[in-house]
C-alpha positions, 0 to 999 in steps of 0.5 A, spaced: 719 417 431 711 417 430 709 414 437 701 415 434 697 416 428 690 416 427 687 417 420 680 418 423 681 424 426 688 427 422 692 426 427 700 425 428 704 424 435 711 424 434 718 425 438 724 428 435 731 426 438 735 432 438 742 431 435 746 435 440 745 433 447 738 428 445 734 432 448 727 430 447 721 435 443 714 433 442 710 434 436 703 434 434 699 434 427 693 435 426 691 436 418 683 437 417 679 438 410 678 446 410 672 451 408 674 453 400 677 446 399 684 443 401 687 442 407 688 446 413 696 443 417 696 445 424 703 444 427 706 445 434 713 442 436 716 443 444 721 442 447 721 437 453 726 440 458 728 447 459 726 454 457 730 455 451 731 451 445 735 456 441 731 455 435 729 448 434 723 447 435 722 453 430 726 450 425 723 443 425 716 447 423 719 452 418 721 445 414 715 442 416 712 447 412 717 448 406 716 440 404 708 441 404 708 447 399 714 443 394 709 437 395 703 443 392 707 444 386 
């Protein structure tokens, strides 16, 4: 659920809803021009309660990455 977007700055505040137990994480986007063209994507995902997430937040991320790079080419 995207909760924030701003086109000015690139950036993106979401919540992602765990499907096991609804847990709430955060995300953050912020996508900038970068130095030899293209774009640079930062991401960071983190769980709201707890310590350990067994992987989630690393996951999302992961797929995150694999969907850009098959939008690259």
């Amino acid at each position: 659920e995207i909760l924030e977007k701003d086109p000015a700055t690139g950036r993106i505040e979401a919540v992602a809803t765990t499907r096991f137990l609804r847990f709430k994480d955060d995300i953050s986007i912020r996508i900038q021009a970068a130095e030899q063209g293209g774009s640079r994507v930062e991401m960071r995902s983190r769980s709201r309660v707890g310590r350990g997430d067994l992987g989630t937040n690393a996951r999302r991320i992961r797929a995150f990455q694999e969907a850009l790079q098959k939008l690259e080419g």
